[in-house]
VONUKOL-886165 format. One record per atom (N, C-alpha, C, CB): x, y, z; residue in three letters. Coordinates in pm, whole numbers, padded with zeros to 5 digits, always signed. Atoms other than C-alpha are relative to their C-alpha. Last residue first. Glycine has a CB too. Layout:
residues N
XYZALA/...
end
This chain:
residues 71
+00025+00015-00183UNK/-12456-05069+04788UNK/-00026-00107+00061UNK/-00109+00068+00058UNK/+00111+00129-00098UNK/-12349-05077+04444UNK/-00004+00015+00110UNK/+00031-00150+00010UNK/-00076+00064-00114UNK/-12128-04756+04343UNK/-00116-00092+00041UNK/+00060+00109+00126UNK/-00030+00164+00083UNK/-12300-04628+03997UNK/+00095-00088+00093UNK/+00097+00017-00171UNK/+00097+00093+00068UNK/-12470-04344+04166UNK/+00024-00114-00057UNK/-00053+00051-00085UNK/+00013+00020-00094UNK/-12144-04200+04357UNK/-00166-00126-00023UNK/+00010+00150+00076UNK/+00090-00080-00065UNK/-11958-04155+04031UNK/-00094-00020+00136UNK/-00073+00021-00091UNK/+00117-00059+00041UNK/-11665-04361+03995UNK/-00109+00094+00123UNK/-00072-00128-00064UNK/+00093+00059-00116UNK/-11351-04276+04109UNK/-00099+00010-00051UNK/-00011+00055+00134UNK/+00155-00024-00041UNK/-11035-04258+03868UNK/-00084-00040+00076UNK/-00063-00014-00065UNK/+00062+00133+00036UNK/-10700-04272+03994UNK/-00114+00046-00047UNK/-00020-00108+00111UNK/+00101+00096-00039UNK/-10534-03952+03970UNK/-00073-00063-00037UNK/-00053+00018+00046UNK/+00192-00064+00013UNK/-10305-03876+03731UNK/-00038-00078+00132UNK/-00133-00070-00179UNK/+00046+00115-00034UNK/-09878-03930+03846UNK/-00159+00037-00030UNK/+00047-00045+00152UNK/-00033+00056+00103UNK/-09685-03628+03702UNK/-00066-00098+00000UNK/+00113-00018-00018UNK/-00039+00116-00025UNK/-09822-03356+03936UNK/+00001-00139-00086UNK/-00057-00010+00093UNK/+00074+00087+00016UNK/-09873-03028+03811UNK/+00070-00125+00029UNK/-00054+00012-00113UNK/-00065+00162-00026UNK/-09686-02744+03978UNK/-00087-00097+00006UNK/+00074-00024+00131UNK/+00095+00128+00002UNK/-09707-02415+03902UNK/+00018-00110+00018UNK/-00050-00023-00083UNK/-00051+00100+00053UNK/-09485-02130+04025UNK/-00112-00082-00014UNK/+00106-00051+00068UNK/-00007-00020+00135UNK/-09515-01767+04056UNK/+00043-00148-00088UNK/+00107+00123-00019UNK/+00046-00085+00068UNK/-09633-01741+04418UNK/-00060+00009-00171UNK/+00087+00065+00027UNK/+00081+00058-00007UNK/-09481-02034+04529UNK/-00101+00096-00103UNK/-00023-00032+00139UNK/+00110-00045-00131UNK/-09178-01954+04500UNK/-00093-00020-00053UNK/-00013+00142+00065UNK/+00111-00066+00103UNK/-08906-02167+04346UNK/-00135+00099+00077UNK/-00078-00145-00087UNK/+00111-00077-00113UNK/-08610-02285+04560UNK/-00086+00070-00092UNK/+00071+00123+00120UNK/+00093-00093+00067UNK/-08425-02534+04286UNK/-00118+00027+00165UNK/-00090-00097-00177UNK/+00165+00011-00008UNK/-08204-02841+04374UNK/-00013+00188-00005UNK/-00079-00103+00188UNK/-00028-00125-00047UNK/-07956-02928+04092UNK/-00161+00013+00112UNK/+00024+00126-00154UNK/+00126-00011-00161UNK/-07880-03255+03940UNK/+00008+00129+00066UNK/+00040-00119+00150UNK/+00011-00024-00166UNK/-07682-03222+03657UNK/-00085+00048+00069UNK/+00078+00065+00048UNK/-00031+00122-00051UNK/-07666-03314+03281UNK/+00006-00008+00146UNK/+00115-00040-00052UNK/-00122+00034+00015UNK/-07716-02919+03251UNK/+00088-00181-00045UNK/+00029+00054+00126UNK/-00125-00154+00099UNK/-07963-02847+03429UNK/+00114-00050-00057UNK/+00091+00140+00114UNK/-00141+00046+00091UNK/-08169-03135+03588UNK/+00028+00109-00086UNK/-00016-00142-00102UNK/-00042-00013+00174UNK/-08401-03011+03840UNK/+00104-00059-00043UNK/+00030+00134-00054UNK/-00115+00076+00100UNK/-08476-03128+04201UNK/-00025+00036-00084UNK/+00021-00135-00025UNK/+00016+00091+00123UNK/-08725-02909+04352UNK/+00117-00026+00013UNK/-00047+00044-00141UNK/-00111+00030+00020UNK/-08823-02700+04737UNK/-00013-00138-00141UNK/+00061-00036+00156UNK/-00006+00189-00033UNK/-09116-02523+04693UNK/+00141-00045-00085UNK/-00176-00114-00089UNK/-00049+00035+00090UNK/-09100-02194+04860UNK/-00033-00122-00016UNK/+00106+00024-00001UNK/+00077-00070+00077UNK/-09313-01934+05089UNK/+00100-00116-00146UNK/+00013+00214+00023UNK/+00008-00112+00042UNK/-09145-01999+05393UNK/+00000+00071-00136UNK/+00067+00032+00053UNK/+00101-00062-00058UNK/-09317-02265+05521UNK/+00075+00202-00023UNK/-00023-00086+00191UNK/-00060-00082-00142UNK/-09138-02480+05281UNK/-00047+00120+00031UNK/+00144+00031+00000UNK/+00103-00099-00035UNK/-09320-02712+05056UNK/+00056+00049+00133UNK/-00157-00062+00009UNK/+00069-00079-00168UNK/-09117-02995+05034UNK/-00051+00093-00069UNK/+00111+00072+00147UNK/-00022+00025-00132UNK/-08924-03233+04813UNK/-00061+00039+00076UNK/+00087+00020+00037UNK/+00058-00127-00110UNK/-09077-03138+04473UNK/+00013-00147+00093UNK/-00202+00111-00026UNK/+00069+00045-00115UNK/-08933-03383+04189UNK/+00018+00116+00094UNK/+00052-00137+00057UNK/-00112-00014-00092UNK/-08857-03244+03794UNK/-00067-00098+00125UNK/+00038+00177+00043UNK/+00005+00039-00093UNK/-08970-03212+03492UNK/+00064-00036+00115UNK/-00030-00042-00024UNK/-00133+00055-00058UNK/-09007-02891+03322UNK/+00013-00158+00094UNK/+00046+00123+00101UNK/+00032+00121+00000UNK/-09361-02843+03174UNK/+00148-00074+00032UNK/-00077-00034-00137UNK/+00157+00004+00044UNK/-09254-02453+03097UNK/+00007-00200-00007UNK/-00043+00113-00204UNK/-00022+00131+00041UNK/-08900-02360+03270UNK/-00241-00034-00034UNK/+00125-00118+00184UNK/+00027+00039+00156UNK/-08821-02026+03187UNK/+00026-00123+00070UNK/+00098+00058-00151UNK/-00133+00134+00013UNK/-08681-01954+03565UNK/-00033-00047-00117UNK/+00006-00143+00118UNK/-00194-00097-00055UNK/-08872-01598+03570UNK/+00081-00105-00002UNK/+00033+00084+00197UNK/-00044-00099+00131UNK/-09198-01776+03357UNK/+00164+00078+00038UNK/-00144+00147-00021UNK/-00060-00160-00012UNK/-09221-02065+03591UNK/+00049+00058-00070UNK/+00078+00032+00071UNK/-00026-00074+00055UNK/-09368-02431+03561UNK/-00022+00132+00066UNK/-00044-00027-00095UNK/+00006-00129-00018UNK/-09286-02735+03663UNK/-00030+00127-00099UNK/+00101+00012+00045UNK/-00018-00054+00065UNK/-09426-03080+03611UNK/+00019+00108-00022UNK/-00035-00022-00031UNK/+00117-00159+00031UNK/-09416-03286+03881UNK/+00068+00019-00099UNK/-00014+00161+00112UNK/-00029-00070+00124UNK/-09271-03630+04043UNK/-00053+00109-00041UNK/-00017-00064-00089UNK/+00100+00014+00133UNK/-09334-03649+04396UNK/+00072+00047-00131UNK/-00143+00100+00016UNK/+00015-00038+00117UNK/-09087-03692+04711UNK/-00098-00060-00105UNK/+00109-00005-00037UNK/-00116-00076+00025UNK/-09355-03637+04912UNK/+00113-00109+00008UNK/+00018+00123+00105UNK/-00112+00058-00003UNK/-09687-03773+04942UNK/+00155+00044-00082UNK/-00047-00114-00034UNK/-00109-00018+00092UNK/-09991-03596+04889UNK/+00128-00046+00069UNK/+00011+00148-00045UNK/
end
């Protein structure tokens, strides 16, 4: 995983549901550091980890199955 990433936040205590935003870090003390936009403005956002989700905006590639790889 490669950092900054786009994502899709979500947290019920910051009401943000499919918010998007970018996650800078993962800080070792229990937060992940975001960019949000509030407002028309850039804002960054300590979220905890705990109570936060965070889907990543980019899908992974697909891989085929291991049987249909030619050898």
């Amino acid at each position: 995983m490669e950092l900054p990433a786009k994502v899709l936040v979500y947290n019920q205590l910051l009401n943000l549901n499919a918010t998007v935003g970018t996650l800078m870090a993962i800080r070792p003390e229990g937060f992940y550091e975001l960019r949000l936009t509030s407002q028309g403005k850039l804002h960054t956002v300590l979220a905890p980890v705990a109570s936060t989700a965070i889907v990543f905006a980019d899908p992974e590639p697909e891989v085929l199955p291991e049987d249909l790889i030619e050898r």
